[in-house]
N, C-alpha and C positions, 0 to 999 in steps of 0.2 A: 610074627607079631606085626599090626601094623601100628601106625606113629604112635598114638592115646597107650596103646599096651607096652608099648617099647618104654615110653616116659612114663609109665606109671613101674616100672621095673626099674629104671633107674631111682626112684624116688625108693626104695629101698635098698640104695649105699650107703654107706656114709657121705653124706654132700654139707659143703661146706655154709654156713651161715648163710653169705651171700646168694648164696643159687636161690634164695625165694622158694625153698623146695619146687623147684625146678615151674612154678607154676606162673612166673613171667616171660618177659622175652628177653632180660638181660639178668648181668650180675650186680649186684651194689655192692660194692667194697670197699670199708673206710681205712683209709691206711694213710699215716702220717697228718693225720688232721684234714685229709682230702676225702671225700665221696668221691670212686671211682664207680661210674657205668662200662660193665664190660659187657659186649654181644658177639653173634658170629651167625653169619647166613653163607651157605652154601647153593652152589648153582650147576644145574647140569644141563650138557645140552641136549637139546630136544624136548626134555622136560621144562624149564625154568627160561629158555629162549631157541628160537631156530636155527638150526644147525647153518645154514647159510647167513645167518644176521651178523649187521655191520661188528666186528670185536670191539671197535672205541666203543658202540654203545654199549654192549655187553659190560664192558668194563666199567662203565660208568652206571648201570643200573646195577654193579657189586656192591660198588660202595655207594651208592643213594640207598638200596636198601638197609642196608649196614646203621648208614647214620639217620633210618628212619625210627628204627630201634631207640636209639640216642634222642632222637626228637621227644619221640611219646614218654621220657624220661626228664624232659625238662634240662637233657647233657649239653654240655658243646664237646664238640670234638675234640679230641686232641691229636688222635693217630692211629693208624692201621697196618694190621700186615696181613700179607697176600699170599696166598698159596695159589698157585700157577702151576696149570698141566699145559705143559707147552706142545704145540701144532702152527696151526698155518694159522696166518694173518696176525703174528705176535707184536708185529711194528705197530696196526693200526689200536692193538688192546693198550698198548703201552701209552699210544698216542691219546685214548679215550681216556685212560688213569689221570695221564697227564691235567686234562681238560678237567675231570671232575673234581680232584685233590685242588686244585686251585679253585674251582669255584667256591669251595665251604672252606677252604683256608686250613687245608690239612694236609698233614705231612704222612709220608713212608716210615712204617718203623722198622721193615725188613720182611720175613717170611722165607717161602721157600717155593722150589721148582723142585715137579718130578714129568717123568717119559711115563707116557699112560699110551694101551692100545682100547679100540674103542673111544665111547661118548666122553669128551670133555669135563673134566669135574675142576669146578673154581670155587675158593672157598675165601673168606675174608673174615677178618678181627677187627671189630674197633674200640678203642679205648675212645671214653668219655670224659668230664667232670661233672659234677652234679652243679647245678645254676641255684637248685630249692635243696632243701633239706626240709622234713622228712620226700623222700624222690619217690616220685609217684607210682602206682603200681596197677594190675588189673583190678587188683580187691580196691576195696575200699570206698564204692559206692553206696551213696547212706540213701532212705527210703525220703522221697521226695525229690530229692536230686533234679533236674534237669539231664536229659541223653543228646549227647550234640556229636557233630562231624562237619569238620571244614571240606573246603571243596565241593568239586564234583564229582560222582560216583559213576564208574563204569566208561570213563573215559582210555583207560587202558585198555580195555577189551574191545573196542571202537581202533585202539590203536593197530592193536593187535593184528585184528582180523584186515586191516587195510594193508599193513607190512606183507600177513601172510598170503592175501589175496592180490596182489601187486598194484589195488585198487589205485595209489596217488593221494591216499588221503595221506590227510593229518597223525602219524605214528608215535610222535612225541609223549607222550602220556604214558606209553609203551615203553617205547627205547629207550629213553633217558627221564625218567621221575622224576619229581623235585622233594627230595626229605625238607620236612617243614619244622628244620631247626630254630627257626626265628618264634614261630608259630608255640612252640613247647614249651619253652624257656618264657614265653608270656604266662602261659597255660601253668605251671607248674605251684605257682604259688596258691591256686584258686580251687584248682580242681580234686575232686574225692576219688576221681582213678582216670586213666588214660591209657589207651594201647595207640599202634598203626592198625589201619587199615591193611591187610595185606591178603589175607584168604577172602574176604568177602565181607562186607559190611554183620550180615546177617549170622555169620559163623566166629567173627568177633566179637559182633556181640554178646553171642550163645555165653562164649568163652568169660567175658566178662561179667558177666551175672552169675556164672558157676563160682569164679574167683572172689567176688563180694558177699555169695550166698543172700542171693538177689533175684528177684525178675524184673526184667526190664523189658516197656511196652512201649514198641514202636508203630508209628505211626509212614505206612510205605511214603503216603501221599506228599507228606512234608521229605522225603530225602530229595537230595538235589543230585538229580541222575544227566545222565548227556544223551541218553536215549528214551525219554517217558514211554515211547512204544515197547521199551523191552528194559521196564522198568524193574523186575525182578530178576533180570538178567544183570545187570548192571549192579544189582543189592549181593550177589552171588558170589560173581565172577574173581574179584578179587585182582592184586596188581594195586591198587588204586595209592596207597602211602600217605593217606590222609589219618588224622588225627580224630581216633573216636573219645567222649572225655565225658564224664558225669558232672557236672557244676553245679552244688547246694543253692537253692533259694536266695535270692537279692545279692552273689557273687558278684564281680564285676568279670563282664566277657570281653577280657580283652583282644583277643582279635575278630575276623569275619567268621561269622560259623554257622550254623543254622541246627536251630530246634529240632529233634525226630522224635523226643519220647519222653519216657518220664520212669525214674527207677523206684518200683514199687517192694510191697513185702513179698518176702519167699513165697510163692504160693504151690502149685503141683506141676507147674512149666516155670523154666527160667526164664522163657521167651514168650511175650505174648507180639504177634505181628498181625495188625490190624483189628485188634481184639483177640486172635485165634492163637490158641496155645501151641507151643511148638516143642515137643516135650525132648527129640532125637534131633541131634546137628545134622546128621545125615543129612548130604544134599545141602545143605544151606551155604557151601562156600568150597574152597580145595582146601584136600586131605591128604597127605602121602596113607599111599596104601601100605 
C-alpha cells in the first residue's frame, strides 16, 4: 500500500469522532468544556533530514512541525511528548528541544526511548487548545472564497540544498522552521478552511479542494517564491510550514499574506494552475511511497 491506500484503509475502522475521518492533519477533541487539537509527525533519517545534520536542529524542526499542525488549527500549544530512538549526538538533540520548547512556551509531557539498529526514527505528539471554535479544518472552502498563503515559498529547499551542498548559504528555513502560531490563532476566526504547507504548496492545495469538494484556481505568478527562476520548484517541493487558508469575500485579513487564487465550483479538476486543469496529485509535492 502506499500513503492515500494505507489511510483510505484505515478510514474503514471504527475511528473515533475526533479523527475528522482521518481527512485532516490533527484530532479535535472536546473534553471537559476544552477543544483539544491533538497531532503527531514522525521523522526519519535520511528521509525527513540528513543523516549528518546538526540533532538540535533535528530536534527543533520535530516540534516546529508538530506545532505547525497546531497553527493551521488556530491551537496554542500546550505540550508534547517525544519518542526518541537513541544514538549519537543525543546531548546536542536535547540541547535543540531545549531551544525550541522555550521558544513557543511549551512544556515536556514525557514519552518514551527505545535502542533501534539502522535509520533513526523520531516521532512527536502535541497537544493543543482550540483559540476559535468551530476549529478550522481542510473542508470548508465555500465558492468564492479568496486562496492565500503567508510567507515565502521554496525557501526550505533553497535551504536544503545549501546544508546539503556545503554551499554556506542561508539553511535556516530548513533546519529550524518557524510554525506560525501567532499567524493561526488570527486566522482562525475568519477563515473557511486552512492547512500548513508541508508537502508542497500545489499538493495541499490538491488536498484541500478534495476535502471542501471544491476547485481551487491558482494563479503561479502571484505565489511569493524565493527562487522565481525555479518557481515551480519551489510550489512542489515542500518543508515550507506556511499557512494555506481560504478567506470569504470582504473578511478581514488579519495578518501578511498574499493572494494566489480564488475557490471556485467542483468542476472535472480539483486544481486548476494557471488556467490548466490538474486532475492527478502526482508529482505536485512529496508522497510517501
Amino acid at each position: 500500500m502506499n500513503e492515500a491506500e494505507f489511510i483510505a484503509a484505515l478510514r474503514r475502522l471504527p475511528l473515533h469522532p475526533a479523527a475528522r475521518d482521518l481527512r485532516d492533519d490533527v484530532a479535535v477533541l472536546e473534553f471537559g468544556g476544552e477543544t483539544l487539537v491533538l497531532t503527531q509527525d514522525t521523522m526519519v533519517e535520511g528521509i525527513h533530514y540528513l543523516p549528518d545534520q546538526d540533532m538540535g536542529d533535528v530536534a527543533w524542526k520535530l516540534v516546529a512541525s508538530n506545532l505547525s499542525d497546531l497553527a493551521a488549527k488556530g491551537a496554542q500549544p500546550v505540550g508534547v511528548l517525544l519518542s526518541y530512538s537513541l544514538g549519537d549526538a543525543t546531548e546536542a538533540f536535547v540541547a535543540g528541544l531545549e531551544d525550541v520548547l522555550a521558544h513557543y512556551g511549551v512544556g515536556l509531557l514525557g514519552g518514551d526511548t527505545v535502542g533501534a539498529n539502522g535509520p533513526r526514527t523520531l516521532s512527536l505528539t502535541a497537544l493543543g487548545r482550540a483559540s476559535h471554535t468551530p476549529v478550522p479544518s481542510r473542508a470548508g472552502a465555500q465558492v468564492g472564497d479568496g486562496l492565500y498563503v503567508t510567507g515565502t515559498l521554496g525557501e526550505a529547499m533553497l535551504g536544503f540544498e545549501a546544508m546539503r551542498d556545503g554551499t554556506g548559504g542561508d539553511a535556516a528555513a530548513y533546519a529550524r522552521p518557524m510554525a506560525r502560531v501567532a499567524e493561526g490563532a488570527l486566522l482562525a476566526p475568519n477563515v473557511s478552511a486552512m492547512m500548513d504547507v508541508s508537502d508542497g504548496l500545489l499538493l495541499d492545495a490538491f488536498r484541500m479542494a478534495e476535502a471542501s469538494e471544491v476547485s481551487l484556481s491558482i494563479d503561479t505568478a502571484a505565489c511569493p517564491v524565493a527562487d522565481p527562476a525555479r518557481r515551480m520548484e519551489c510550489l512542489t517541493w515542500g518543508d515550507d510550514y506556511e499557512l494555506l487558508f481560504a478567506l470569504p469575500a470582504g473578511a478581514q485579513l488579519p495578518v501578511k499574506a498574499a493572494r494566489i487564487g480564488t475557490v471556485e465550483p467542483l468542476g472535472f479538476s480539483a486544481l486548476f494552475v494557471d488556467g490548466e486543469p490538474v486532475t492527478n496529485p502526482q508529482g505536485l509535492g512529496y508522497s510517501h511511497r
